[in-house]
BAVEXMI-71477 format. One record per residue (C-alpha): x, y, z. Coordinates in nm, 2 decimals, always signed. Each point is the difference from the previous one (the first is absolute). Layout:
<nodes>
+--------+--------+--------+
:      x :      y :      z :
+--------+--------+--------+
:      X :      Y :      Z :
...
+--------+--------+--------+
</nodes>
This chain:
<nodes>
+--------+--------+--------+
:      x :      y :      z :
+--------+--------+--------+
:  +0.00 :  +0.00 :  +0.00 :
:  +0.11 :  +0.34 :  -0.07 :
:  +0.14 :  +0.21 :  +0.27 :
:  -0.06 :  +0.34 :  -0.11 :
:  +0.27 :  +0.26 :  -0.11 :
:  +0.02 :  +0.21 :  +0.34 :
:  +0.06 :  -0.39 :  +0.20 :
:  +0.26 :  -0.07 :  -0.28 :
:  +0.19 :  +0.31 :  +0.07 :
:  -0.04 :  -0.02 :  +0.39 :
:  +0.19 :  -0.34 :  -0.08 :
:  +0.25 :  +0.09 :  -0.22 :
:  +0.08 :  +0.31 :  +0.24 :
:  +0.07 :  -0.22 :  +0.28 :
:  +0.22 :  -0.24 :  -0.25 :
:  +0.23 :  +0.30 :  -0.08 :
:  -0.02 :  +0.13 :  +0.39 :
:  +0.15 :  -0.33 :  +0.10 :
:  +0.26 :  -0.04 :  -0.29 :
:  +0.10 :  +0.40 :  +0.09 :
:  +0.09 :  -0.13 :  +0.37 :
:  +0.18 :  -0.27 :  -0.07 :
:  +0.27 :  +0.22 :  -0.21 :
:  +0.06 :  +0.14 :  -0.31 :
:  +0.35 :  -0.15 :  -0.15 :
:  -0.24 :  -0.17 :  -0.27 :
:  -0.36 :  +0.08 :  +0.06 :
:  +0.03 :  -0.14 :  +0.32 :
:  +0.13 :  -0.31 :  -0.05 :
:  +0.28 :  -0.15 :  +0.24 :
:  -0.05 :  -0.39 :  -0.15 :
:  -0.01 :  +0.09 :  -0.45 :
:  +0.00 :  -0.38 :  -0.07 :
:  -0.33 :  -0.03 :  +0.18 :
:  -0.18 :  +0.34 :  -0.07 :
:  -0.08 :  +0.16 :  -0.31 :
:  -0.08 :  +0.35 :  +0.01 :
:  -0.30 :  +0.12 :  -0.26 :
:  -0.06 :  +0.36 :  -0.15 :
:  -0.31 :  +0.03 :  -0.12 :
:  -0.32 :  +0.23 :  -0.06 :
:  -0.24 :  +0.09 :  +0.22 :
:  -0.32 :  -0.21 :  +0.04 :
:  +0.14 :  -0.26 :  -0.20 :
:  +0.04 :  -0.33 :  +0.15 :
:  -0.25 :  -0.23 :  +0.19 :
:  +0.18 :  +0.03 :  +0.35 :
:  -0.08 :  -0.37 :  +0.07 :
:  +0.17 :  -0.10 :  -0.28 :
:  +0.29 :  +0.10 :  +0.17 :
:  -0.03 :  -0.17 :  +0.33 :
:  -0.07 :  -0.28 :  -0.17 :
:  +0.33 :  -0.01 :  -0.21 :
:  +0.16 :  +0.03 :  +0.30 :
:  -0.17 :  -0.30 :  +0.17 :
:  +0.09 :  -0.18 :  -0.35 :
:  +0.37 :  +0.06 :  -0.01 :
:  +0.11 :  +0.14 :  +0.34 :
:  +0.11 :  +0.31 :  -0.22 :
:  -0.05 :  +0.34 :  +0.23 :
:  -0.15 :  +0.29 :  -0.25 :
:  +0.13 :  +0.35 :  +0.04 :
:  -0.30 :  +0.17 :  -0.14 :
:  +0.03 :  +0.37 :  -0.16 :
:  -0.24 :  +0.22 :  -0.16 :
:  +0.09 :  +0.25 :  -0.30 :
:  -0.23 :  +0.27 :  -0.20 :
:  +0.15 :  +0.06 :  -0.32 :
:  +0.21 :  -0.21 :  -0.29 :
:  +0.25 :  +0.27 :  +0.04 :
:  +0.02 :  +0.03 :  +0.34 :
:  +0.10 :  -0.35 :  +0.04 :
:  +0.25 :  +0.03 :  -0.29 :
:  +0.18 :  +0.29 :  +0.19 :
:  -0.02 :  -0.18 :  +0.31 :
:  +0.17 :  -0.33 :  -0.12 :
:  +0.23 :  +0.17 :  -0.24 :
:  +0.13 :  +0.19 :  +0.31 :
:  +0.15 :  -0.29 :  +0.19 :
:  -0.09 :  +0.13 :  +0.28 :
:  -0.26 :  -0.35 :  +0.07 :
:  +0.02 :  -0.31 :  -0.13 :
:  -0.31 :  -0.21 :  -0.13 :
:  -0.08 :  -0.37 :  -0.12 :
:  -0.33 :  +0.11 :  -0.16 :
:  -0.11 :  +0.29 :  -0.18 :
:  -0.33 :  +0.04 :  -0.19 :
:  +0.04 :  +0.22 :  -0.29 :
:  -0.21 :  +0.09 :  -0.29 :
:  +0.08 :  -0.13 :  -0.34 :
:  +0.20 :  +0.36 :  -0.11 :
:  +0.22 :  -0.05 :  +0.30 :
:  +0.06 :  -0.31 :  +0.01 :
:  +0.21 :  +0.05 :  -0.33 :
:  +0.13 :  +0.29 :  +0.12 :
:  +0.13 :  -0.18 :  +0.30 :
:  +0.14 :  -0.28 :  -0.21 :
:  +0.13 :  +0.23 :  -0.24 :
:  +0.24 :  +0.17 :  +0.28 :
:  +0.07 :  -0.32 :  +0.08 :
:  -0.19 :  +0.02 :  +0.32 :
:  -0.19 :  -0.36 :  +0.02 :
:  +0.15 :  -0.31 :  +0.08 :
:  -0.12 :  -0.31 :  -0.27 :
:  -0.24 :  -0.20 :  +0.16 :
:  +0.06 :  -0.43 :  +0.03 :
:  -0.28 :  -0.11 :  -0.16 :
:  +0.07 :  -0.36 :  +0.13 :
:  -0.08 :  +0.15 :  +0.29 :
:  -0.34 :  +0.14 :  -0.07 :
:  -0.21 :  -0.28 :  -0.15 :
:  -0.31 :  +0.14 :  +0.04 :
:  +0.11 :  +0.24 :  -0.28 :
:  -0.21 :  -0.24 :  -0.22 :
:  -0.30 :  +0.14 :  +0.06 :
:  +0.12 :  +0.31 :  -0.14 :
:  -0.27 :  +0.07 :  -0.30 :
:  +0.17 :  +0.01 :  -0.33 :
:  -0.05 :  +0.37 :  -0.08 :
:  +0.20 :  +0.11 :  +0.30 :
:  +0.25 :  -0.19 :  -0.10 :
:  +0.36 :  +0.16 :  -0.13 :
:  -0.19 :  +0.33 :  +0.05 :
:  +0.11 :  +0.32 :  -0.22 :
:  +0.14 :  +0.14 :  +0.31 :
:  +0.18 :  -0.35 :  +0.07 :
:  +0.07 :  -0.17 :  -0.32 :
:  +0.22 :  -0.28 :  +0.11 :
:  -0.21 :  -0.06 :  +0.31 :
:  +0.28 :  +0.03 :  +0.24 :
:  -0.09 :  +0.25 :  +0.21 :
:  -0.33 :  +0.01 :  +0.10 :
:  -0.31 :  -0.18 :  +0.09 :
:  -0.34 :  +0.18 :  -0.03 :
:  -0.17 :  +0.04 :  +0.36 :
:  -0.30 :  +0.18 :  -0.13 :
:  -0.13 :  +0.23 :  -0.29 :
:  -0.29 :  +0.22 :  -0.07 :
:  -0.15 :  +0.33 :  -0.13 :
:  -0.02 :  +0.37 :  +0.06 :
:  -0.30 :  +0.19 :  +0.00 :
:  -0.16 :  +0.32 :  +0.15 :
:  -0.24 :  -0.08 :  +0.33 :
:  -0.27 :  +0.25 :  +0.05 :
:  -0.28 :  +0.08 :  +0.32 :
:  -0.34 :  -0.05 :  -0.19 :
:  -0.11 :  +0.28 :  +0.25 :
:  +0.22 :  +0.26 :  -0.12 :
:  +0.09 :  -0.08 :  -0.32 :
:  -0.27 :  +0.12 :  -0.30 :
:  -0.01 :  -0.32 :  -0.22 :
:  -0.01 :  +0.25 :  -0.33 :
:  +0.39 :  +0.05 :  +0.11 :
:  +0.10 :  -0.38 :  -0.02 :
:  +0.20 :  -0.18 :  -0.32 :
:  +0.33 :  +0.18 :  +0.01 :
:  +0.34 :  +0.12 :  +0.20 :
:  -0.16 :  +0.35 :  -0.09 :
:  -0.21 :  -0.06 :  +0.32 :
:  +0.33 :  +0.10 :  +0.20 :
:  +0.00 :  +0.34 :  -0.11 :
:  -0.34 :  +0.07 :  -0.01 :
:  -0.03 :  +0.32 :  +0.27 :
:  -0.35 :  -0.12 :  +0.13 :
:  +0.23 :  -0.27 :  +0.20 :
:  +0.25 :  +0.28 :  +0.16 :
:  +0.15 :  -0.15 :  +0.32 :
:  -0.15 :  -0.30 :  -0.07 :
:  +0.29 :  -0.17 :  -0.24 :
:  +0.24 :  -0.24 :  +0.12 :
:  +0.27 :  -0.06 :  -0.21 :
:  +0.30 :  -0.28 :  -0.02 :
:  +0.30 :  +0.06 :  +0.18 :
:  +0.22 :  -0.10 :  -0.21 :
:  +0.18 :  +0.15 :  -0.34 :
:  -0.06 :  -0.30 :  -0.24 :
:  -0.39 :  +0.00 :  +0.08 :
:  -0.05 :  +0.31 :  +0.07 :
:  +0.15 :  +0.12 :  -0.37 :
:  -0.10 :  -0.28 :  -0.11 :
:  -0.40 :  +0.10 :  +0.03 :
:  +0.07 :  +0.32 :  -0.11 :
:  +0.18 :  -0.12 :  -0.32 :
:  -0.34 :  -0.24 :  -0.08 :
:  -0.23 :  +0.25 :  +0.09 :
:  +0.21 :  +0.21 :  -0.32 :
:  -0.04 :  -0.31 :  -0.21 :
:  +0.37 :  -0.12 :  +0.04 :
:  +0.18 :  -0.28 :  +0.06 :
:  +0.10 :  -0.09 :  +0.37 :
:  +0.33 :  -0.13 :  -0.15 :
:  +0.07 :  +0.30 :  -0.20 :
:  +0.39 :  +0.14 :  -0.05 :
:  -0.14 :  +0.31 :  -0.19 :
:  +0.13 :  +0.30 :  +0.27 :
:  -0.28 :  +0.21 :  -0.11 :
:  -0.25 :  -0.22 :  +0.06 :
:  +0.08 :  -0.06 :  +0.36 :
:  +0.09 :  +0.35 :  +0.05 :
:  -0.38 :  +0.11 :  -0.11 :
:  -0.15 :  -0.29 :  +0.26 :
:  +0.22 :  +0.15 :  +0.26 :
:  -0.18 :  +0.30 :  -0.05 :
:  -0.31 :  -0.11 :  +0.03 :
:  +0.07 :  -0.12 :  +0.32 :
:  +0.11 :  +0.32 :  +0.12 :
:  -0.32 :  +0.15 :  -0.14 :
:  -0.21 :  -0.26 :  +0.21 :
:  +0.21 :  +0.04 :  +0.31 :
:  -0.22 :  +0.24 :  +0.14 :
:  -0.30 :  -0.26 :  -0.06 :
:  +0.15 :  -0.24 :  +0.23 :
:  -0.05 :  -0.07 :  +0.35 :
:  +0.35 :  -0.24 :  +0.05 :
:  +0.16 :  -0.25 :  -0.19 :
:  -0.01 :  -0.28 :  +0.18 :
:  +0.12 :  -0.38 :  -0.03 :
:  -0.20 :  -0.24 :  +0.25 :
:  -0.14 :  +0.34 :  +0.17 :
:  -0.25 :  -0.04 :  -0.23 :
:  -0.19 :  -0.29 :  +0.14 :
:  -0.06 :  +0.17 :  +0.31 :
:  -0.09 :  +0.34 :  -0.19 :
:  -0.25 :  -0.18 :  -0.22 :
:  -0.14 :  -0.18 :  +0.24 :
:  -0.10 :  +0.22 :  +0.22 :
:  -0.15 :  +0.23 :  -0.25 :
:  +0.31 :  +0.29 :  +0.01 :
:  +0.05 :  -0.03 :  -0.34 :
:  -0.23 :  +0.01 :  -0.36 :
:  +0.24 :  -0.15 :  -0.24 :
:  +0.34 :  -0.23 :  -0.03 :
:  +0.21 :  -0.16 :  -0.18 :
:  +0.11 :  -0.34 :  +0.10 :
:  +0.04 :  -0.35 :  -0.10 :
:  -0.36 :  -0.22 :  -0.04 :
:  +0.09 :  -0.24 :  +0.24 :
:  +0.01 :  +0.20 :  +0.30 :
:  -0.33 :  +0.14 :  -0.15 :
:  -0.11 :  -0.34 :  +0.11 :
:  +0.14 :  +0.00 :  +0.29 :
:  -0.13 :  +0.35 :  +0.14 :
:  -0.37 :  -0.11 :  -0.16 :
:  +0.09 :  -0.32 :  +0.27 :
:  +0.14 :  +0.20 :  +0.31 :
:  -0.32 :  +0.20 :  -0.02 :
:  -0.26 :  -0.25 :  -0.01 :
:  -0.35 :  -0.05 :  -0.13 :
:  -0.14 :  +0.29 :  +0.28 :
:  +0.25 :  +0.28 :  -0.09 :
:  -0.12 :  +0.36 :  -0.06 :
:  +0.29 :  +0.04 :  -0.27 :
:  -0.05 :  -0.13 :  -0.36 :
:  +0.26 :  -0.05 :  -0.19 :
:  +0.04 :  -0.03 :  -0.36 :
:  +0.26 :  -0.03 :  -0.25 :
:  +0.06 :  -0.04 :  -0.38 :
:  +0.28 :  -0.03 :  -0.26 :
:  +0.10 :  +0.32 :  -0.16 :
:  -0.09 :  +0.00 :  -0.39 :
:  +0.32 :  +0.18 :  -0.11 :
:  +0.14 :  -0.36 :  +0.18 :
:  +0.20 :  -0.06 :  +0.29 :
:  +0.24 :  -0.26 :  +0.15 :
:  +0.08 :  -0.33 :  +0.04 :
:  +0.32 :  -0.15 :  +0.24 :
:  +0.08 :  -0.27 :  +0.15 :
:  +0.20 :  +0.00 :  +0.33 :
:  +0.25 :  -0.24 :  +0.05 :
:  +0.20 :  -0.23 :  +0.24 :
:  +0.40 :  +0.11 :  -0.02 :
:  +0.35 :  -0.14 :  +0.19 :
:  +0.17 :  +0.33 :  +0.04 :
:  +0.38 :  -0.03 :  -0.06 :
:  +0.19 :  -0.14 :  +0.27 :
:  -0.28 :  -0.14 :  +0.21 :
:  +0.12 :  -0.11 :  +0.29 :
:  -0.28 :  -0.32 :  +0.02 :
:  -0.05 :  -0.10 :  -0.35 :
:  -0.10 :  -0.34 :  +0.06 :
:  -0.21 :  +0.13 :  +0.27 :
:  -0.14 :  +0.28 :  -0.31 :
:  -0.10 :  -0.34 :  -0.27 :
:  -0.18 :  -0.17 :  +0.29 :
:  -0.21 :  +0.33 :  +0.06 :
:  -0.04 :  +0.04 :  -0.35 :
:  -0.11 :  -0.35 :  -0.04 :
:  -0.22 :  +0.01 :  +0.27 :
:  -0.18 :  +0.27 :  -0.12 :
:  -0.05 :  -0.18 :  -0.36 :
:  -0.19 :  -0.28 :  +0.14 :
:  -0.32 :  +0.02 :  -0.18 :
:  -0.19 :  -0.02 :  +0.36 :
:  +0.24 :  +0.26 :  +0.13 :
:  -0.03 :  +0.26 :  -0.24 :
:  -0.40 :  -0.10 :  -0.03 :
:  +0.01 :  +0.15 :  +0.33 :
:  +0.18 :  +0.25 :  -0.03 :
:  -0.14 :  +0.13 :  -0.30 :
:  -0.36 :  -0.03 :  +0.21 :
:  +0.17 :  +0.21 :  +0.31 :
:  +0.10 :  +0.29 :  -0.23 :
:  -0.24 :  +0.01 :  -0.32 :
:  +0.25 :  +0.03 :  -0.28 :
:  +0.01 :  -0.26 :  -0.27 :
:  +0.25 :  -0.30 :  -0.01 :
:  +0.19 :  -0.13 :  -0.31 :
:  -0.08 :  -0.37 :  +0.10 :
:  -0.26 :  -0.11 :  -0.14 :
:  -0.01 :  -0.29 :  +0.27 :
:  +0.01 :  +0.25 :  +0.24 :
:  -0.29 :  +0.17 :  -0.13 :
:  -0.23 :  -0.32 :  -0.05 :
:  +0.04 :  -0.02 :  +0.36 :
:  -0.15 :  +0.35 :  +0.05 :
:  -0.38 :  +0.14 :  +0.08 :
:  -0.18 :  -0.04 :  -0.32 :
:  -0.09 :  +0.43 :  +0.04 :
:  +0.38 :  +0.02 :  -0.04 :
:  +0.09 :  -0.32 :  -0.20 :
:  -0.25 :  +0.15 :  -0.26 :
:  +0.06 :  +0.38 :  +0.03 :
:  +0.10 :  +0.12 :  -0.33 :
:  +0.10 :  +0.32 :  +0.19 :
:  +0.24 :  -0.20 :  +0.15 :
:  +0.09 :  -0.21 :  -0.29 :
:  -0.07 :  +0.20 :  -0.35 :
:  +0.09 :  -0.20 :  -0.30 :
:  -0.03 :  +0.05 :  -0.36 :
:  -0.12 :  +0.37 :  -0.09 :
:  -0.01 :  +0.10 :  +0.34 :
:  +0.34 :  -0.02 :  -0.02 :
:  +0.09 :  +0.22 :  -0.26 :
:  -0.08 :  +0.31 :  +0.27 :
:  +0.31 :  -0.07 :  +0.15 :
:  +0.37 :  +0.09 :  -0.05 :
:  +0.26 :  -0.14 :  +0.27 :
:  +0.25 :  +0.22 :  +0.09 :
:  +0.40 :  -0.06 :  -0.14 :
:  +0.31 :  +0.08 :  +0.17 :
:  +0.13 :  +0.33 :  -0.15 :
:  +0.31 :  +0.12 :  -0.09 :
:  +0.21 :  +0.14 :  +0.26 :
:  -0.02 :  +0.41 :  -0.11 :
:  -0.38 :  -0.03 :  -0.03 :
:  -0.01 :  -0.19 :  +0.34 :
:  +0.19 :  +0.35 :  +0.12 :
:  -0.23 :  +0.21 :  -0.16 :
:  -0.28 :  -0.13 :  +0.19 :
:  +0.17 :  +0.03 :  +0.32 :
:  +0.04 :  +0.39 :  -0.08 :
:  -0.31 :  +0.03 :  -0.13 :
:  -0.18 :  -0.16 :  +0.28 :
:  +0.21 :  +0.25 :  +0.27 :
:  -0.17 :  +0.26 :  -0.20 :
:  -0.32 :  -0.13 :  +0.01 :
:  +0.02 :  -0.02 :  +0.40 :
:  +0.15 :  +0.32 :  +0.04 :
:  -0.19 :  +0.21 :  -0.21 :
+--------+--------+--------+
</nodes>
């Protein structure tokens, strides 16, 4: 049964309270061959899943939250902390193994990589497959309160500069989302090189910046929730998992569609960072989580979709069958997944998104 987000973080609060006072020297680990300290996002795991790998393999788990792709990029390409998982998206993840950052994963070790679907297999962003192993995927979409939202202003990103909703906006948190909405709402590529073009969504954001109340990462869950907020953009599954913290008997309605100018698709992915201090420890965690009855409920705990299709015969037929969850054929074509870009346009949206803040 599913705990609830606010119980899951409650949990996951106490996990990284206890591995802070036990030390620091590597994420509070003083015994590496029998702990394996995970980085991951927020609201993104099934907390029993975790317990129970421990029960399994007598395998302590150092459990750490992060809120954006970049974030943990700088963090681990800092040295500062050492990891045995990290849970990228697909654009980082060849980042990461570009720089040379990941370790190869065994794949002796990880058997349960057979259930692996075929089409997330030797991934764009992975093409030898030996790097990565996809956790979870899903969509990105705008999420609206019926009760303040006019349903006349629904269908596209232009709904996030639309004045009627000022201080009522929340907005990613991130530079590669962020810019990246602006660039579809223009009718552009997310993966475009073209200067201009990402210049001109730049200043759209600055032009909406006034519009919006924060811009938030899992802030917005509570925010939405609790009716402080009209409109957001965020990913579909944790659509579905609001829509579940709140209940049948909630005063807030929520809603939420795909943009028509299109929007994104990712998949988030299980990585070795380089020099790992447990990597045996890191394939058994990984394999764990591939079990089709693992990952059936962990996919359950957090709403997003799973690439096993074993998995997800195991699932509640409302979310085996939900094309929202799982759009094929045309429904696809809406989509674009995001690249990793060259390095001076990676720097360009780091200035550009200083500007945005700071304007």
């Amino acid at each position: 049964m599913k705990y609830g987000k606010r119980v899951m973080a409650a949990v996951l609060a106490a996990v990284l309270l206890l591995t802070m006072c036990i030390g620091l020297s590597a994420c509070g680990s003083s015994d590496p061959e029998n702990t394996i300290n995970v980085f991951n996002w927020g609201e993104y795991i099934d907390p029993e899943l975790l317990d129970q790998f421990e029960e399994e393999t007598g395998i302590r788990v150092n459990y750490t939250t992060v809120s954006t792709c970049e974030e943990m990029y700088a963090k681990i390409r800092s040295g500062g902390v050492s990891y045995d998982i990290v849970v990228p998206s697909d654009y980082m993840v060849s980042r990461m193994a570009e720089e040379g950052m990941l370790e190869e994963i065994e794949w002796d070790n990880v058997p349960n990589a057979q259930y692996i679907d075929e089409d997330f297999r030797n991934p764009e962003y992975d093409p030898q497959g030996k790097y990565s192993a996809p956790y979870q995927w899903g969509t990105v979409a705008i999420i609206y309160n019926k009760d303040m939202v006019d349903e006349e202003d629904l269908g596209g990103w232009d709904i996030l500069w639309n004045e009627k909703y000022d201080g009522n906006i929340l907005m990613f948190d991130n530079s590669r989302d962020a810019i990246g909405v602006a660039l579809k709402y223009l009718g552009y590529s997310y993966n475009t090189t073209d200067e201009d073009q990402i210049r001109e969504a730049a200043e759209m954001l600055k032009k909406q910046k006034p519009l919006v109340q924060a811009y938030v990462m899992d802030q917005i869950f509570d925010k939405m929730e609790n009716g402080e907020a009209a409109i957001a953009t965020y990913y579909v599954g944790d659509y579905y998992l609001m829509i579940d913290e709140l209940g049948e008997d909630s005063e807030v309605d929520l809603g939420f569609y795909i943009p028509e100018e299109g929007s994104n698709l990712y998949v988030d992915a299980l990585c070795i960072p380089k020099g790992a201090q447990n990597k045996e420890g890191a394939e058994a965690f990984i394999d764990f989580l591939l079990r089709p009855e693992v990952m059936a409920q962990n996919t359950e705990w957090i709403c997003y979709s799973t690439a096993e299709s074993a998995a997800r015969e195991l699932l509640p037929e409302e979310m085996r069958d939900n094309d929202d969850m799982y759009p094929t054929g045309d429904a696809l074509d809406q989509f674009e997944t995001y690249i990793n870009l060259p390095q001076n346009i990676r720097t360009l949206y780091d200035g550009l998104w200083v500007q945005i803040l700071s304007s």
